[in-house]
py3Dmol code that shows the C-alpha trace and the ligand (Angstrom):
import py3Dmol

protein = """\
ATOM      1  CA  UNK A   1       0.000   0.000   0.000  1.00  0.00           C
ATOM      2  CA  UNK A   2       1.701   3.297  -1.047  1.00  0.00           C
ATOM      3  CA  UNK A   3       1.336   6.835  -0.642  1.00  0.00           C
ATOM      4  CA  UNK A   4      -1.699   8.759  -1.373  1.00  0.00           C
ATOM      5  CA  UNK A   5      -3.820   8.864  -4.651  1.00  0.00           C
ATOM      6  CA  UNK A   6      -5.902  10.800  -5.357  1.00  0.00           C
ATOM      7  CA  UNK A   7      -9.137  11.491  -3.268  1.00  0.00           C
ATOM      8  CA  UNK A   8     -12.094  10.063  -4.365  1.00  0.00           C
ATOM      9  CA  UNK A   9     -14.891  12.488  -3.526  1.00  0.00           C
ATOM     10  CA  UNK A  10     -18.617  12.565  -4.238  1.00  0.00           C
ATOM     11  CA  UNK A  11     -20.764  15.850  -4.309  1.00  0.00           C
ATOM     12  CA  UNK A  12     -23.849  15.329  -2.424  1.00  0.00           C
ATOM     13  CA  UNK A  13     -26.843  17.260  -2.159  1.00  0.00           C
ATOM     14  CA  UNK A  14     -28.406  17.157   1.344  1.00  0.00           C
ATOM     15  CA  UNK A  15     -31.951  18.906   2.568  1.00  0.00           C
ATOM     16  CA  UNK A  16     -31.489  21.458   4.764  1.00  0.00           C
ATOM     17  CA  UNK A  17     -27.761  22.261   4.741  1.00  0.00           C
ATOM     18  CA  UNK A  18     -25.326  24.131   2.308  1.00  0.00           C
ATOM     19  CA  UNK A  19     -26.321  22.794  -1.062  1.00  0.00           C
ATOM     20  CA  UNK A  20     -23.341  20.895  -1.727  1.00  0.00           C
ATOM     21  CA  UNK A  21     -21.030  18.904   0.706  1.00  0.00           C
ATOM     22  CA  UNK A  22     -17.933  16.959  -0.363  1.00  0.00           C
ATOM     23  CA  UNK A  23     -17.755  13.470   0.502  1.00  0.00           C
ATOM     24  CA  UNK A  24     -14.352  12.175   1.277  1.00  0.00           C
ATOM     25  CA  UNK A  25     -13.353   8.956   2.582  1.00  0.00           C
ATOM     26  CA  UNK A  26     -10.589   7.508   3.905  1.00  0.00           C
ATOM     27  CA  UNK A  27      -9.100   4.413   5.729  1.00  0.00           C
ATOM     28  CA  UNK A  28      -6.757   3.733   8.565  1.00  0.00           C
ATOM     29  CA  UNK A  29      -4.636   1.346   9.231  1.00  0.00           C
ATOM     30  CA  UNK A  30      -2.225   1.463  12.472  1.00  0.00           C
ATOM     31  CA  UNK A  31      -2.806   5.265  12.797  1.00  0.00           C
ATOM     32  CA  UNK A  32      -1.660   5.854   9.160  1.00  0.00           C
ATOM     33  CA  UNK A  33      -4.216   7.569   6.686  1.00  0.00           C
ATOM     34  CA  UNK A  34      -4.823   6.138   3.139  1.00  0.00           C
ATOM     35  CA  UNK A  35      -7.530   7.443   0.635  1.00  0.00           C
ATOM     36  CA  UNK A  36      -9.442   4.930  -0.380  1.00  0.00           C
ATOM     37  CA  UNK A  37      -7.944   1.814  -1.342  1.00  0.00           C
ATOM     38  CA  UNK A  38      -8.910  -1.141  -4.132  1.00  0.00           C
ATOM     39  CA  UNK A  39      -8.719  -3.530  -0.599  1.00  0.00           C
ATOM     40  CA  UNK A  40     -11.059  -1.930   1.954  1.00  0.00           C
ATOM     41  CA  UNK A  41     -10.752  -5.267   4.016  1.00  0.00           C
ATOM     42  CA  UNK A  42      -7.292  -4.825   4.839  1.00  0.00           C
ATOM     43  CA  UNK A  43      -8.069  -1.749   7.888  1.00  0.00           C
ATOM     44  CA  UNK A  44      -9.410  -1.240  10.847  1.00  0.00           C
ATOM     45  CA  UNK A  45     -11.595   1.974  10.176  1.00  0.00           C
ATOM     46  CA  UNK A  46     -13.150   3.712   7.371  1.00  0.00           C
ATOM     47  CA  UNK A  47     -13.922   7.616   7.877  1.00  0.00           C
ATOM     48  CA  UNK A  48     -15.977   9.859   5.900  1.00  0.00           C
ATOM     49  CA  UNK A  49     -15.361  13.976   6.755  1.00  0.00           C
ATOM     50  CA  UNK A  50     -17.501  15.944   5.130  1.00  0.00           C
ATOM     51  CA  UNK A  51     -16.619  19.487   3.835  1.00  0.00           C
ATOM     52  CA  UNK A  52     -18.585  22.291   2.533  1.00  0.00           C
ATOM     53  CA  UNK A  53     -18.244  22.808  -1.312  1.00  0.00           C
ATOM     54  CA  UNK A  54     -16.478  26.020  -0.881  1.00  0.00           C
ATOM     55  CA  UNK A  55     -13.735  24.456   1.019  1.00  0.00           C
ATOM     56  CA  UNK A  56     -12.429  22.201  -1.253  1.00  0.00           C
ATOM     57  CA  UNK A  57      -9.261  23.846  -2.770  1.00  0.00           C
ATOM     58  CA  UNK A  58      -8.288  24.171   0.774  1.00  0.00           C
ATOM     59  CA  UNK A  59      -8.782  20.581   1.646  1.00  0.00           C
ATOM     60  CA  UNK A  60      -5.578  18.720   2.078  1.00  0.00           C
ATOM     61  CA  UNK A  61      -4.958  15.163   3.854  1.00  0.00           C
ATOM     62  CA  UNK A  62      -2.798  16.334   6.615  1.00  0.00           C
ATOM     63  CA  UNK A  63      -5.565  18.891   7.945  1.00  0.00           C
ATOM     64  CA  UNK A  64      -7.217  16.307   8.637  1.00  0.00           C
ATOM     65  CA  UNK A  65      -5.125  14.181  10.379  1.00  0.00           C
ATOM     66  CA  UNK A  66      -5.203  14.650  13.971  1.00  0.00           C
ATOM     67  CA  UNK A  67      -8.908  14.716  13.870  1.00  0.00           C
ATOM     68  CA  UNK A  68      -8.977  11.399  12.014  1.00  0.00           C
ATOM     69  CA  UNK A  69      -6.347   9.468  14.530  1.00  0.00           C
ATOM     70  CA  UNK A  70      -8.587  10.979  17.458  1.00  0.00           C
ATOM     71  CA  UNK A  71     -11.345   9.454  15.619  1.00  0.00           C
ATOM     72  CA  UNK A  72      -9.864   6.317  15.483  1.00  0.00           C
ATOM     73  CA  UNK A  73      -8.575   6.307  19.131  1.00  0.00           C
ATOM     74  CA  UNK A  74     -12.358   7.089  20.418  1.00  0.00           C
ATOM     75  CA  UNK A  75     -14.065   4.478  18.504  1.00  0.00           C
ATOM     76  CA  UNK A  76     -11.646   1.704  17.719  1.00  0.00           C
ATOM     77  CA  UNK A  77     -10.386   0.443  21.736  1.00  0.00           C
ATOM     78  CA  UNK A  78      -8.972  -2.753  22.547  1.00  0.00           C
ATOM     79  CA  UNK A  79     -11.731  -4.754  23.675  1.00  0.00           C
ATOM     80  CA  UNK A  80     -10.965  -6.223  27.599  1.00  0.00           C
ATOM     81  CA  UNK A  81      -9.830  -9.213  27.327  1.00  0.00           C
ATOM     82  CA  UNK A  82     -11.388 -12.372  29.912  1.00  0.00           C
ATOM     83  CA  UNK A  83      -8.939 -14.621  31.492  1.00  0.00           C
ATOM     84  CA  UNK A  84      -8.523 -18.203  32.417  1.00  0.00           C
ATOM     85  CA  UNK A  85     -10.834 -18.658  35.338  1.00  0.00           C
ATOM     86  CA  UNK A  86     -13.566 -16.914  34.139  1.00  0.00           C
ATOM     87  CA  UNK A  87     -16.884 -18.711  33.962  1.00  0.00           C
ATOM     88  CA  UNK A  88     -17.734 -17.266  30.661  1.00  0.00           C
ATOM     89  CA  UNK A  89     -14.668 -19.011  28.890  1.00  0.00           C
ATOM     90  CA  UNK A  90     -16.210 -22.484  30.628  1.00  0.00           C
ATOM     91  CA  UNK A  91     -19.813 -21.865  29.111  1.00  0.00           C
ATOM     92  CA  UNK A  92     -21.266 -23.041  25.597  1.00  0.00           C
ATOM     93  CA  UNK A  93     -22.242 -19.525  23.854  1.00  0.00           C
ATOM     94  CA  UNK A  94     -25.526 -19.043  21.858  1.00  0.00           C
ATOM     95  CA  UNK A  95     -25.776 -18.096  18.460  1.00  0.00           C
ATOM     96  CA  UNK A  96     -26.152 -14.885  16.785  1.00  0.00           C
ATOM     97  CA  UNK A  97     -29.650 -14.179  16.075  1.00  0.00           C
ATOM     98  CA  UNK A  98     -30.206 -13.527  12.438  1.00  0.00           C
ATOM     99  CA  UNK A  99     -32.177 -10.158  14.042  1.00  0.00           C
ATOM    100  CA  UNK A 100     -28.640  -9.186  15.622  1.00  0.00           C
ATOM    101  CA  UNK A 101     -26.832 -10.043  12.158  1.00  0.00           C
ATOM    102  CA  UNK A 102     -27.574  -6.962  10.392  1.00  0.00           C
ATOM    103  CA  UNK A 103     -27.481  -4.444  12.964  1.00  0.00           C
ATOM    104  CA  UNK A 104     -24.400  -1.707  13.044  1.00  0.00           C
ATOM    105  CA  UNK A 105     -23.917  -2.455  16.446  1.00  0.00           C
ATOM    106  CA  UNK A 106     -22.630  -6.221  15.344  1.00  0.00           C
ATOM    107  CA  UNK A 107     -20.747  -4.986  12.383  1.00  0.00           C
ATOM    108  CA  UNK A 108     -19.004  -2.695  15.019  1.00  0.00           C
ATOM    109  CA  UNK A 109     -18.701  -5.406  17.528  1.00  0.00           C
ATOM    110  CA  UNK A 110     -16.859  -7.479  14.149  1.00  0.00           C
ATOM    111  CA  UNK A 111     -14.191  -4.240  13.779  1.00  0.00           C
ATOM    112  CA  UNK A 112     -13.624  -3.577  17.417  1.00  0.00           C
ATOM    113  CA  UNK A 113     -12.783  -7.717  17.827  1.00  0.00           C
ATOM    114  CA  UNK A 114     -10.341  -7.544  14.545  1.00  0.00           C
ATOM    115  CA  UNK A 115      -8.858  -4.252  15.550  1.00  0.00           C
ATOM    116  CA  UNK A 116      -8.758  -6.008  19.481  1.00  0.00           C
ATOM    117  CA  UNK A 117      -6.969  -9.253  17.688  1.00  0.00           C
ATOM    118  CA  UNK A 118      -4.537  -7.380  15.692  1.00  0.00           C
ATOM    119  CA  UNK A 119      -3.225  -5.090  18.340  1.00  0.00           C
ATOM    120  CA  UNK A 120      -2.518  -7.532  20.903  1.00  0.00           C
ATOM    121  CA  UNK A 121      -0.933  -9.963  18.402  1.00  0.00           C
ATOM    122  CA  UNK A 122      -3.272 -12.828  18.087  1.00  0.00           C
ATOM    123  CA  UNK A 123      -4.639 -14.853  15.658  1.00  0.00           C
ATOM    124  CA  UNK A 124      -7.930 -15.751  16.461  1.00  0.00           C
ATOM    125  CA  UNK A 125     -10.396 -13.974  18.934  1.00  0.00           C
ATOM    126  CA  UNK A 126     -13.545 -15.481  19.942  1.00  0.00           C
ATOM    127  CA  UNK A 127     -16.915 -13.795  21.268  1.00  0.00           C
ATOM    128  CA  UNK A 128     -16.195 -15.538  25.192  1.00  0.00           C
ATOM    129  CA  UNK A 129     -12.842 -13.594  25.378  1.00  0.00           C
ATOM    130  CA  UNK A 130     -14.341 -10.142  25.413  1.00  0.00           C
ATOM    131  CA  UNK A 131     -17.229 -10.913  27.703  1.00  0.00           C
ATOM    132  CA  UNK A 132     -19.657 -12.227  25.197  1.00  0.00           C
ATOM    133  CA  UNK A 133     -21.549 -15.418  25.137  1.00  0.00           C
ATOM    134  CA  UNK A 134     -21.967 -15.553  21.082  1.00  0.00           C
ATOM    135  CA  UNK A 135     -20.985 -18.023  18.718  1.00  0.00           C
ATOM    136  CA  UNK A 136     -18.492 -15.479  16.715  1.00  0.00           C
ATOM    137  CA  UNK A 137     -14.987 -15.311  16.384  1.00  0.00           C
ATOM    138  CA  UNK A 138     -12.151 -13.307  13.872  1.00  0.00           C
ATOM    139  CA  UNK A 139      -9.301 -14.932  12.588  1.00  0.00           C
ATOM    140  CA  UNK A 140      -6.350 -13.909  10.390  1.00  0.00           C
ATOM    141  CA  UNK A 141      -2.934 -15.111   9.774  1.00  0.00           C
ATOM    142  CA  UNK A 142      -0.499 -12.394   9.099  1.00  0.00           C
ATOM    143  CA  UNK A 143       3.509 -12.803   8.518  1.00  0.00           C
ATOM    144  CA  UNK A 144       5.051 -11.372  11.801  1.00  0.00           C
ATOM    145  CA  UNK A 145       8.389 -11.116  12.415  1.00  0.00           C
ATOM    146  CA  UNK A 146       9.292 -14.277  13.628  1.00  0.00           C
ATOM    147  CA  UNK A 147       7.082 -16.129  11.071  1.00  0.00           C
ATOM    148  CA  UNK A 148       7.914 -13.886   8.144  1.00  0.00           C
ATOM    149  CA  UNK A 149       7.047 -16.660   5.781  1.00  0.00           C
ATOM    150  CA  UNK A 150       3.464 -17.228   6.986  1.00  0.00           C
ATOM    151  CA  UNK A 151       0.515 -16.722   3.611  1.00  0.00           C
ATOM    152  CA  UNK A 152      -2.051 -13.899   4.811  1.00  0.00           C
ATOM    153  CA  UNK A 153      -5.409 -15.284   4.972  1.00  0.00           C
ATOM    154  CA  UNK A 154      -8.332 -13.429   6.596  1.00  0.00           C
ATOM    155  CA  UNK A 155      -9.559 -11.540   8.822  1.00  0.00           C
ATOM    156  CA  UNK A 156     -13.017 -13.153   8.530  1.00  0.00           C
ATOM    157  CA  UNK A 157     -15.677 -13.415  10.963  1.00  0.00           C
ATOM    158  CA  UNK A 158     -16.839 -16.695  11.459  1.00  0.00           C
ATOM    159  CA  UNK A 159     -20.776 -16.480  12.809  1.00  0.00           C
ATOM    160  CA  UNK A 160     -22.326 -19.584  14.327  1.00  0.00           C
ATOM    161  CA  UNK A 161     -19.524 -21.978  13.063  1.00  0.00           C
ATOM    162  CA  UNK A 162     -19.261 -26.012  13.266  1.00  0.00           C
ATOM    163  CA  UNK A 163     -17.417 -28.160  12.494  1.00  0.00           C
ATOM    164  CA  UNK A 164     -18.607 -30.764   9.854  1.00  0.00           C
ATOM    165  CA  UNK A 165     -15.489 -32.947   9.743  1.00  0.00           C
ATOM    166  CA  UNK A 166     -11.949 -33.656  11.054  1.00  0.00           C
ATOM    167  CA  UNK A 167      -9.522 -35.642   9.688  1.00  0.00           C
ATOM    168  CA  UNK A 168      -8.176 -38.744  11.309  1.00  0.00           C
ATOM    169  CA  UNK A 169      -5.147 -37.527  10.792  1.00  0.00           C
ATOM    170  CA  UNK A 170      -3.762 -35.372  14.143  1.00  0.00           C
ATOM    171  CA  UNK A 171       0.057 -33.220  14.823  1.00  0.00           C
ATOM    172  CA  UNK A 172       0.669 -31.802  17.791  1.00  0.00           C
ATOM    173  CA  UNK A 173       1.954 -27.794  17.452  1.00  0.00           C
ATOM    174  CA  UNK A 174       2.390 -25.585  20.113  1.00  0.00           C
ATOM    175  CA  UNK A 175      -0.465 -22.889  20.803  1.00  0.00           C
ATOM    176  CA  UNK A 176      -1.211 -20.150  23.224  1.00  0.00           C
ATOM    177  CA  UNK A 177      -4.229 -18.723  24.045  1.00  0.00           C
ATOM    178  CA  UNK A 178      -5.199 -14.506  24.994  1.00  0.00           C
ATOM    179  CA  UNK A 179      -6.955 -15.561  27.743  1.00  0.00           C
ATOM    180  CA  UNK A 180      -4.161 -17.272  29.321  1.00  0.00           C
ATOM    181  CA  UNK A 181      -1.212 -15.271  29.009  1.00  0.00           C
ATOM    182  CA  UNK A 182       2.287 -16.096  28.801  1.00  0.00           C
ATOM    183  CA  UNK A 183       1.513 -20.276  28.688  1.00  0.00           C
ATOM    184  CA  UNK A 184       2.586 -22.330  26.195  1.00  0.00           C
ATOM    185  CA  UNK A 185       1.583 -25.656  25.446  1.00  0.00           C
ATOM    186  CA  UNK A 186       1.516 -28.927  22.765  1.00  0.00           C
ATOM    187  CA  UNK A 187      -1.676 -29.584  21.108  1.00  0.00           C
ATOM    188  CA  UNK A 188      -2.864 -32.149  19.054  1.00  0.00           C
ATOM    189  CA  UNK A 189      -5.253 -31.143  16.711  1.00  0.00           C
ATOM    190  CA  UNK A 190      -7.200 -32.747  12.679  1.00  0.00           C
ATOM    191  CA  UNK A 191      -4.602 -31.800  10.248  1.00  0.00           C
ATOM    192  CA  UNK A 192      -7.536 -30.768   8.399  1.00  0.00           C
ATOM    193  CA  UNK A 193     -11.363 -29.595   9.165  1.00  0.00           C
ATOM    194  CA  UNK A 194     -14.342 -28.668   7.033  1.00  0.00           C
ATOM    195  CA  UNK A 195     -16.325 -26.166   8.757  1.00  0.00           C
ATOM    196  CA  UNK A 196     -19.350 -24.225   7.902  1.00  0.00           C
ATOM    197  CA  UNK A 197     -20.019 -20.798   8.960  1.00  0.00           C
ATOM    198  CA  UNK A 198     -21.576 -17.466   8.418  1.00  0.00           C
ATOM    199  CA  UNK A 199     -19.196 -14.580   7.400  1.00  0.00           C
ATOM    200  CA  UNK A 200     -19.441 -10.918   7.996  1.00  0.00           C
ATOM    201  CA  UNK A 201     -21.460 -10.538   4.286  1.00  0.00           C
ATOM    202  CA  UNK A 202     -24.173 -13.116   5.892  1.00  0.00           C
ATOM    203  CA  UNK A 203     -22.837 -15.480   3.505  1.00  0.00           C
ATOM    204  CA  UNK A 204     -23.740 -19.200   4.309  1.00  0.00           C
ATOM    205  CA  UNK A 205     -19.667 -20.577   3.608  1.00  0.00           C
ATOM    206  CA  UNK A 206     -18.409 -24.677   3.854  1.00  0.00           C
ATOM    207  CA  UNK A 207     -14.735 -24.102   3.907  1.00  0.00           C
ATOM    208  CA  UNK A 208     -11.559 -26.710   4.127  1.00  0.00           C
ATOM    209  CA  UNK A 209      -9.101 -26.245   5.809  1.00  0.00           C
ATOM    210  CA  UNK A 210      -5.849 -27.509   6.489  1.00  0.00           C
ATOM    211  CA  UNK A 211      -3.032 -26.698   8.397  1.00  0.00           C
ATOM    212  CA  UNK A 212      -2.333 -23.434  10.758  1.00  0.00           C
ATOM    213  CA  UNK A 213      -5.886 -21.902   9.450  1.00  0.00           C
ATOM    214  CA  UNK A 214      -7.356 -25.170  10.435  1.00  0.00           C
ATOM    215  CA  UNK A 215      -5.499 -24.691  13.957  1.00  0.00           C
ATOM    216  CA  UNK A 216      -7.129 -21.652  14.550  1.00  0.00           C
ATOM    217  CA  UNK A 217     -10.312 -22.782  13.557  1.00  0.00           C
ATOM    218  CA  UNK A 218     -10.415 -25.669  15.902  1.00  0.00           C
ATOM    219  CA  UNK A 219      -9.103 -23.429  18.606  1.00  0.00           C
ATOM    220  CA  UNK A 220     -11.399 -20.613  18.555  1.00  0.00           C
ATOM    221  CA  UNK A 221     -14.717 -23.000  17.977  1.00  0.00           C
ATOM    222  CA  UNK A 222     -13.609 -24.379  20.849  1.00  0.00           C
ATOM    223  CA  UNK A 223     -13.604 -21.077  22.848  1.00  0.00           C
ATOM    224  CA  UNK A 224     -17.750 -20.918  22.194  1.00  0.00           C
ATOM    225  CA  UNK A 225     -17.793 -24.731  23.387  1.00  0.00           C
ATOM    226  CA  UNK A 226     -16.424 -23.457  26.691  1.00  0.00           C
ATOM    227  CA  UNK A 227     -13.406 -25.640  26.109  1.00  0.00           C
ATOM    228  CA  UNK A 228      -9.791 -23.862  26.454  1.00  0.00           C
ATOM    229  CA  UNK A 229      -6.830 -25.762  24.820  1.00  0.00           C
ATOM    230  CA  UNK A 230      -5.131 -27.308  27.781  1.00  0.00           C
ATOM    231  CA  UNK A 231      -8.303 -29.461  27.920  1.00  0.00           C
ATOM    232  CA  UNK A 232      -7.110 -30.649  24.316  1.00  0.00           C
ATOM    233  CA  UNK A 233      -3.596 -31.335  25.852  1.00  0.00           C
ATOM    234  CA  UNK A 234      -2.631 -35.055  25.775  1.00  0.00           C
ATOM    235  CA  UNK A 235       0.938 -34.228  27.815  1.00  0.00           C
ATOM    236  CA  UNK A 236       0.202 -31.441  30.265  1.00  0.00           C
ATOM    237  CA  UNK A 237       4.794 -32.000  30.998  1.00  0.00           C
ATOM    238  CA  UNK A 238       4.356 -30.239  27.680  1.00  0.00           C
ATOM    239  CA  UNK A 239       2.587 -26.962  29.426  1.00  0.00           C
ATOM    240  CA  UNK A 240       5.322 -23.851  30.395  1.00  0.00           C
ATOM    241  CA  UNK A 241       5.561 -20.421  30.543  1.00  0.00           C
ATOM    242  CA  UNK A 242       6.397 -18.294  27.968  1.00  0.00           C
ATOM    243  CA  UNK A 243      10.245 -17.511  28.549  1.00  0.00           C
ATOM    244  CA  UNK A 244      10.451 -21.325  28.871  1.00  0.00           C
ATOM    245  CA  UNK A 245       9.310 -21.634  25.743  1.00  0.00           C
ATOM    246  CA  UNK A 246      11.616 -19.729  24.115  1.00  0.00           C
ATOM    247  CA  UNK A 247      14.517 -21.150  25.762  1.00  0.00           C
ATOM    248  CA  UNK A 248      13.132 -24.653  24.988  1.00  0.00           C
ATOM    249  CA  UNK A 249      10.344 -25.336  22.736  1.00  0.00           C
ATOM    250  CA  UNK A 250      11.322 -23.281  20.189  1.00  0.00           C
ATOM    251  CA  UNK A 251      15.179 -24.240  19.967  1.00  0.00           C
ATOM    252  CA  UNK A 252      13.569 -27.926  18.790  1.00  0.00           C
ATOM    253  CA  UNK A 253      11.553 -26.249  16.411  1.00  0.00           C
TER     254      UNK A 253
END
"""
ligand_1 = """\
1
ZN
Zn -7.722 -18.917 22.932
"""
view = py3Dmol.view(width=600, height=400)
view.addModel(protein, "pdb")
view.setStyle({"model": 0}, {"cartoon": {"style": "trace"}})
view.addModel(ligand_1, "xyz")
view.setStyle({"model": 1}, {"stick": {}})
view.zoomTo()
view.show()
């Protein structure tokens, strides 16, 4: 994603205010402003200022700026996160109510989860972490810096998921979880999954997957099962802390 292009505006007549306002729009990723770009999926908030008509020589990105990153501080907080212990993480959630589905306040609730899951460095967030009994979770995989190599796929929401098959086939990989910091431990999970869901477009999806993506599949349905992954753990030797695991576990990588 590079620099700025130009600004795509509209000119839009509204009843009762000046005659014409300018539209513009703009997305933000990590505090940086972009005009709009050809991938509107890959940010975490999309802002529309509007100016009055005579304005619009004077109207240049960087005026904008500090309003848009206060903008983006207000509305876009990291969610609280719940930790091990609490009941909700040990409960079955319900599903999303097709009345909920369509509401702003879910599509907001989908953001503020992504933008939670991003900024704290996960790769999966489900509903139960945050304080909410629903059958919804975000994932993504994104190269980071000690996984450089890793494919981008996502972030999706996956609405009132299950899982319709899992291969016979297990490995065991190490996984933490956000809701129980600083832990490592060895899972075995299916190789591979099909799962069907409902995405953020209300799209009815069967997907395959294989792999990490069918990792953090597993692992987040679990989360709205009420089941955390040390439950899944066939040697709990294999559970440590964090700076053990980097001085151990991932040496034998
Ligand atoms: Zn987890």
């Amino acid at each position: 994603m590079g620099g700025l292009p130009c600004l795509r505006r509209q000119a839009r007549r509204r009843r009762g205010r000046k005659p014409f306002e300018l539209s513009q729009e703009y997305c933000v990723r990590s505090s940086k402003i972009y005009s709009w770009p050809s991938n509107r999926r890959e940010f975490d908030l999309f802002v529309r200022v509007r100016q009055p008509a005579e304005k619009e020589d004077s109207c240049r990105l960087s005026l904008f700026d500090s309003l848009l990153i206060s903008l983006v501080q207000q509305k876009m907080k990291i969610l609280q996160r719940t930790q091990f212990g609490n009941p909700i993480l040990r409960s079955k959630s319900k599903n999303v109510p097709a009345s909920f589905l369509k509401t702003p306040q879910f599509k907001r609730l989908i953001k503020q989860m992504i933008y939670t899951m991003r900024r704290v460095g996960g790769v999966g967030l489900a509903a139960p972490q945050i304080g909410k009994s629903l059958n919804l979770a975000v994932v993504e995989i994104r190269p980071t810096p000690t996984h450089p190599n890793l494919k981008k796929k996502g972030p999706i929401a996956i609405i009132n998921p299950r899982i319709v098959r899992y291969s016979k086939a297990t490995i065991a990989d190490w996984e933490g979880c956000l809701s129980l910091k600083n832990v490592r431990g060895n899972v075995p999970r299916s190789k591979a999954i099909t799962v069907q869901y409902t995405n953020e477009k209300w799209e009815k999806i069967t997907e395959k997957a294989e792999g990490l993506w069918a990792k953090i599949f597993q692992h987040e349905i679990d989360h709205l099962n009420g089941i955390v992954y040390v439950d899944r753990m066939t040697d709990m030797k294999t559970l440590m802390t964090l700076a053990e695991f980097k001085k151990r576990a991932v040496k034998k990588r």
